[in-house]
C-alpha positions in Angstrom: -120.5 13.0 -12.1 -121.5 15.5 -15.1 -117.9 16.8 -16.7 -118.1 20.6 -15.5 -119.0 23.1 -18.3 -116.6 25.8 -18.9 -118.4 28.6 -17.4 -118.6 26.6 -13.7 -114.5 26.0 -14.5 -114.3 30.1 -15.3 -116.2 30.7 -11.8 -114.4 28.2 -10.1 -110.8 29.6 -11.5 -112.0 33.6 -11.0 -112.7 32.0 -7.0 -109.6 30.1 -6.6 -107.2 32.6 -7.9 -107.6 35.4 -5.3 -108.1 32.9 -2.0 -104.6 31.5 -3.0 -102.8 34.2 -4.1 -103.6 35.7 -0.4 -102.5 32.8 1.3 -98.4 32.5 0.6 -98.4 29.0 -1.1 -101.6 27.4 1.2 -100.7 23.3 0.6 -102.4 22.1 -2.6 -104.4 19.4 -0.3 -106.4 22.3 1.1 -107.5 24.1 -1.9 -108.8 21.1 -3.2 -110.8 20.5 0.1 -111.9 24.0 -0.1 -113.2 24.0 -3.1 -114.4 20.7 -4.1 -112.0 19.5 -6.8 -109.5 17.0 -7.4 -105.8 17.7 -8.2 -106.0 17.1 -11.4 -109.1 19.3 -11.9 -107.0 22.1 -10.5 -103.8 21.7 -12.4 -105.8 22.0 -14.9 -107.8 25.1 -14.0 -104.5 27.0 -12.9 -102.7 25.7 -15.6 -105.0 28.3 -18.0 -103.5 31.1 -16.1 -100.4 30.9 -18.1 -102.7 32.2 -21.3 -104.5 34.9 -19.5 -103.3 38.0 -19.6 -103.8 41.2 -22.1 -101.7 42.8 -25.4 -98.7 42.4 -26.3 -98.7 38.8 -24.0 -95.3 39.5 -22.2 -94.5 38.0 -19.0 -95.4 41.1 -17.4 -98.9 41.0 -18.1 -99.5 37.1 -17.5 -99.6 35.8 -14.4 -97.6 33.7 -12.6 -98.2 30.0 -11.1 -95.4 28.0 -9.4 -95.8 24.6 -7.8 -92.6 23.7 -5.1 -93.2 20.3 -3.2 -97.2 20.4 -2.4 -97.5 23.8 -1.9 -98.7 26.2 -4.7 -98.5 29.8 -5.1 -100.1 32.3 -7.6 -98.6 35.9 -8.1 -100.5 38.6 -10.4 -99.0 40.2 -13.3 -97.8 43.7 -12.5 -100.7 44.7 -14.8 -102.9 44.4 -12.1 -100.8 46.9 -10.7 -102.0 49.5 -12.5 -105.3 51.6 -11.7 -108.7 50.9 -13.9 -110.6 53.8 -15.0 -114.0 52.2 -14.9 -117.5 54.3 -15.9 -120.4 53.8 -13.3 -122.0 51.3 -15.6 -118.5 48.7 -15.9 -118.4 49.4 -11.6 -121.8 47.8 -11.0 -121.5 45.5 -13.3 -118.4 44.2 -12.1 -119.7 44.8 -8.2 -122.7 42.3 -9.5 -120.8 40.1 -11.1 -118.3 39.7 -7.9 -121.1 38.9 -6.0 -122.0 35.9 -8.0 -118.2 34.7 -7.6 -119.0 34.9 -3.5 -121.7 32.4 -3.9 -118.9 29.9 -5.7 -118.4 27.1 -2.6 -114.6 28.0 -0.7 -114.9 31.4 -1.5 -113.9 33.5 1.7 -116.7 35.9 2.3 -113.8 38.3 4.3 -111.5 37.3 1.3 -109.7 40.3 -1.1 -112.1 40.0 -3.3 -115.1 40.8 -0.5 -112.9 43.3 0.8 -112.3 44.7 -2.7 -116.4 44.7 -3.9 -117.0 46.6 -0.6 -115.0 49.7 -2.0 -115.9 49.5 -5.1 -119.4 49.3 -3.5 -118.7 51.8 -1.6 -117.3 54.4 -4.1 -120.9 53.9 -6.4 -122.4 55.0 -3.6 -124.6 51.6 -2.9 -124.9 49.1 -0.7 -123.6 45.7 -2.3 -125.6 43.6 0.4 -129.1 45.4 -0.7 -129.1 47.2 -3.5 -127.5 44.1 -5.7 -129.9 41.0 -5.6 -128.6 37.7 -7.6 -131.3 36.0 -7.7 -131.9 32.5 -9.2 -135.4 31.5 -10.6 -138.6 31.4 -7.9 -137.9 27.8 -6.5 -139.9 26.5 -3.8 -138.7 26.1 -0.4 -136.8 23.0 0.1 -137.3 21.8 -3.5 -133.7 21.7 -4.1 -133.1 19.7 -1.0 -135.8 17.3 -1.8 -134.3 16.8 -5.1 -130.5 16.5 -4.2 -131.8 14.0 -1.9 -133.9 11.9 -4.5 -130.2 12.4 -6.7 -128.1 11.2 -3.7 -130.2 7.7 -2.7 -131.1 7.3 -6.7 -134.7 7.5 -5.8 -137.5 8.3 -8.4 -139.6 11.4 -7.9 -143.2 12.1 -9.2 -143.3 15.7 -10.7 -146.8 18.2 -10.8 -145.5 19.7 -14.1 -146.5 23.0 -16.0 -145.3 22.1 -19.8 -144.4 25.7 -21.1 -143.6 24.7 -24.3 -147.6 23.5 -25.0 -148.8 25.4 -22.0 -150.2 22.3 -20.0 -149.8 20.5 -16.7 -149.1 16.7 -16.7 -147.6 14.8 -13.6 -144.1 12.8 -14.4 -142.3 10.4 -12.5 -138.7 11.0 -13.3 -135.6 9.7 -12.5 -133.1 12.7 -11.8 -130.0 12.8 -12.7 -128.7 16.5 -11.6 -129.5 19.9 -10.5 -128.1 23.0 -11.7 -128.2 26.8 -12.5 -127.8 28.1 -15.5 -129.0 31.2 -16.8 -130.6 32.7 -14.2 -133.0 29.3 -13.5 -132.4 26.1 -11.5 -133.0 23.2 -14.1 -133.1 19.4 -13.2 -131.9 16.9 -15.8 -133.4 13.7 -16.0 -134.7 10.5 -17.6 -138.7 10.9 -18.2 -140.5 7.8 -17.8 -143.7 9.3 -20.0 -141.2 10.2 -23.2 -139.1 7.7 -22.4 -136.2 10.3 -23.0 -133.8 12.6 -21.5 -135.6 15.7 -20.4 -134.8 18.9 -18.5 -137.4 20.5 -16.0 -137.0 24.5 -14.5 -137.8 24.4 -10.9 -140.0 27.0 -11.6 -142.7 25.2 -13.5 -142.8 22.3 -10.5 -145.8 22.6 -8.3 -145.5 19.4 -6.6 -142.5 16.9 -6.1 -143.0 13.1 -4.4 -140.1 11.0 -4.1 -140.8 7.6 -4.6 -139.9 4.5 -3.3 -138.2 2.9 -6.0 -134.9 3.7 -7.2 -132.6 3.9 -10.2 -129.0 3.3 -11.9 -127.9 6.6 -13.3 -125.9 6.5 -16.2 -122.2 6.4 -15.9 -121.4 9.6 -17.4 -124.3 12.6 -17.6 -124.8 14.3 -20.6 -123.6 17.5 -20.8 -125.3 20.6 -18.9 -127.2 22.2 -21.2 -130.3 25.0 -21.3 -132.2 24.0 -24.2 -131.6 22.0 -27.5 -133.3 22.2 -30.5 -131.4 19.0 -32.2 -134.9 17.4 -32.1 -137.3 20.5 -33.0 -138.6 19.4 -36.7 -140.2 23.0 -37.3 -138.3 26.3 -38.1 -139.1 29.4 -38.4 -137.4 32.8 -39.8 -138.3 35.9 -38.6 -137.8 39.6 -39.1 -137.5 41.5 -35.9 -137.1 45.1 -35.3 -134.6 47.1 -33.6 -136.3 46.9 -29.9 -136.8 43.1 -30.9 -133.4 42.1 -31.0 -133.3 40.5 -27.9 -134.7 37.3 -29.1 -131.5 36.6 -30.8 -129.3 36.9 -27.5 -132.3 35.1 -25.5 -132.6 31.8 -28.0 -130.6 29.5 -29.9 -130.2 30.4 -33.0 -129.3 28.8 -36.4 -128.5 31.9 -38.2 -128.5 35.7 -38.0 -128.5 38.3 -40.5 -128.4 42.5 -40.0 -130.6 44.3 -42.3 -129.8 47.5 -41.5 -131.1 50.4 -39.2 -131.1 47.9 -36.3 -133.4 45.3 -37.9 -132.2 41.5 -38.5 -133.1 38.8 -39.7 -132.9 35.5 -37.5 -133.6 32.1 -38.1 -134.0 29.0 -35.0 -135.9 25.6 -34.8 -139.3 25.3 -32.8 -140.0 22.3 -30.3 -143.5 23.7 -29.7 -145.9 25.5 -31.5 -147.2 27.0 -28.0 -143.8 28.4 -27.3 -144.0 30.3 -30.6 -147.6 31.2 -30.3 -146.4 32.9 -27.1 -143.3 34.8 -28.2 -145.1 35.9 -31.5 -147.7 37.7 -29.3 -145.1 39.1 -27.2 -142.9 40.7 -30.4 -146.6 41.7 -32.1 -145.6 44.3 -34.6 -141.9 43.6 -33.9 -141.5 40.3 -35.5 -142.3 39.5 -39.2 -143.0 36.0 -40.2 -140.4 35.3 -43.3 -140.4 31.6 -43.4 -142.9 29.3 -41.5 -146.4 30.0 -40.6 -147.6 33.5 -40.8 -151.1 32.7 -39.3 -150.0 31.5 -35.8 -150.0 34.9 -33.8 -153.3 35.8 -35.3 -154.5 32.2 -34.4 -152.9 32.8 -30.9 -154.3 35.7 -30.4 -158.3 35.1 -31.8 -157.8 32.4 -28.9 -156.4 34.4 -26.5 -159.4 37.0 -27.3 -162.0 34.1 -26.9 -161.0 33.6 -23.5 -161.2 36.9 -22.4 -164.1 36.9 -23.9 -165.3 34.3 -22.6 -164.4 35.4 -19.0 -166.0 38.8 -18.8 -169.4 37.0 -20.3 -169.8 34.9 -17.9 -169.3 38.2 -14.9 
């Protein structure tokens, strides 16, 4: 099994916190069974809790875990006493982001912490259940059953596949390793029989899965969970974006990034595919200026992209 990354350990810790602090010491056997882990993995995850807390670190702002026997208890820090002054904006966010925590496997949905999102909730003046949506990539029904399954029995599965990265469709057979969620889309790692590589597929882009007869053994330890990786990406590119173009650099991986003043900067990442980039250029038009790499690939992109339309309304 893939070694959890640290933001599944934060969820899993932000989950496991409020359940057992509510219970009076439940046995350490059942919040393992309740959420999944080992004891190992959650002496480990509680044992953080001795480092969280705010300025100046006293023991009245950290909280407080105690082990007796097999039984475990966790009390807050009398900082949690105290009442937050939250804007509007912090409120939803956090009424959003407690939502996400109720989706974390164990989590009681009648639990504090649903209890405590419904007031909050309730003091915005919104409905929680309707008005905040967290909502994970467009994934075909019963795709992510079909591929846990292939995962569970080590069976191969034949993907329809729309490339993004060079805008085409191919058909893979696969061997899958995992599925995950990470940044808003459901990914499944696996090896690629056509590169003969690692590779990572969005649910999204699947049209079609088949799960094949013959079967696989997976590696004995995943890789780590990962979004994208440019270690391989031989091309690279350095762009000036504008100030309503900034959010390339929070959306992609980037080597470097530089402010140039009144809101502009200056970024610089690696490109796996020259479609990809084609794509984004067109998207930033006037925002992004091409310092380092190819300047001619948006006006390529787009005399093509012109063609077609072209093209199109000829032939009405």
């Amino acid at each position: 099994m893939a070694r959890p990354s640290a933001d599944e350990r934060l969820r899993r810790l932000l989950a496991i916190v409020p359940w057992v602090a509510a219970n009076d010491g439940p046995p350490v056997a059942d919040v393992c069974a309740r959420f999944g882990v080992t004891e190992a993995e959650l002496l480990a995850d509680v044992d953080l809790l001795q480092y969280c807390g705010v300025y100046p670190f006293t023991a009245d702002v950290l909280m407080e875990v105690r082990l007796e026997g097999d039984r475990i208890w966790i009390q807050y820090a009398d900082w949690f006493n105290r009442p937050l002054r939250l804007t509007p904006e912090e409120a939803l966010t956090l009424v959003a982001s407690g939502r996400t925590l109720l989706a974390v496997p164990g989590t009681d949905p009648a639990g504090p912490l649903a209890r405590g999102l419904s007031k909050l909730a309730a003091a915005l003046g919104v409905d929680a259940d309707e008005a905040i949506d967290v909502h994970l990539g467009n994934v075909p029904a019963g795709m992510l059953d079909t591929l846990r399954t292939a995962i569970a029995a080590h069976r191969r599965v034949e993907l329809d596949y729309y490339t993004y990265g060079r805008d085409a469709r191919t058909r893979r057979v696969i061997e899958p390793w995992d599925v995950y969620a990470a940044e808003g889309e459901w990914y499944v790692q696996a090896w690629c029989h056509a590169a003969q590589a690692e590779r990572l597929f969005r649910l999204d882009r699947i049209r079609a899965v088949s799960v094949l007869d013959a079967t696989f053994d997976p590696p004995a330890a995943l890789p780590p969970r990962r979004v994208f990786s440019a270690e391989d990406a031989g091309d690279r590119i350095v762009l000036d974006l504008e100030p309503w173009a900034r959010w390339v650099a929070g959306q992609y991986p980037m080597e470097s990034v530089e402010e140039l003043g009144e809101g502009r900067m200056r970024v610089s990442m690696k490109i796996a595919e020259r479609a990809w980039l084609e794509r984004l250029l067109l998207r930033l038009g006037p925002g992004a200026t091409v310092i380092e790499g190819d300047p001619g690939l948006a006006r390529a992109a787009a005399a093509r992209v012109l063609e077609r339309y072209t093209g199109s309304v000829n032939r009405e």
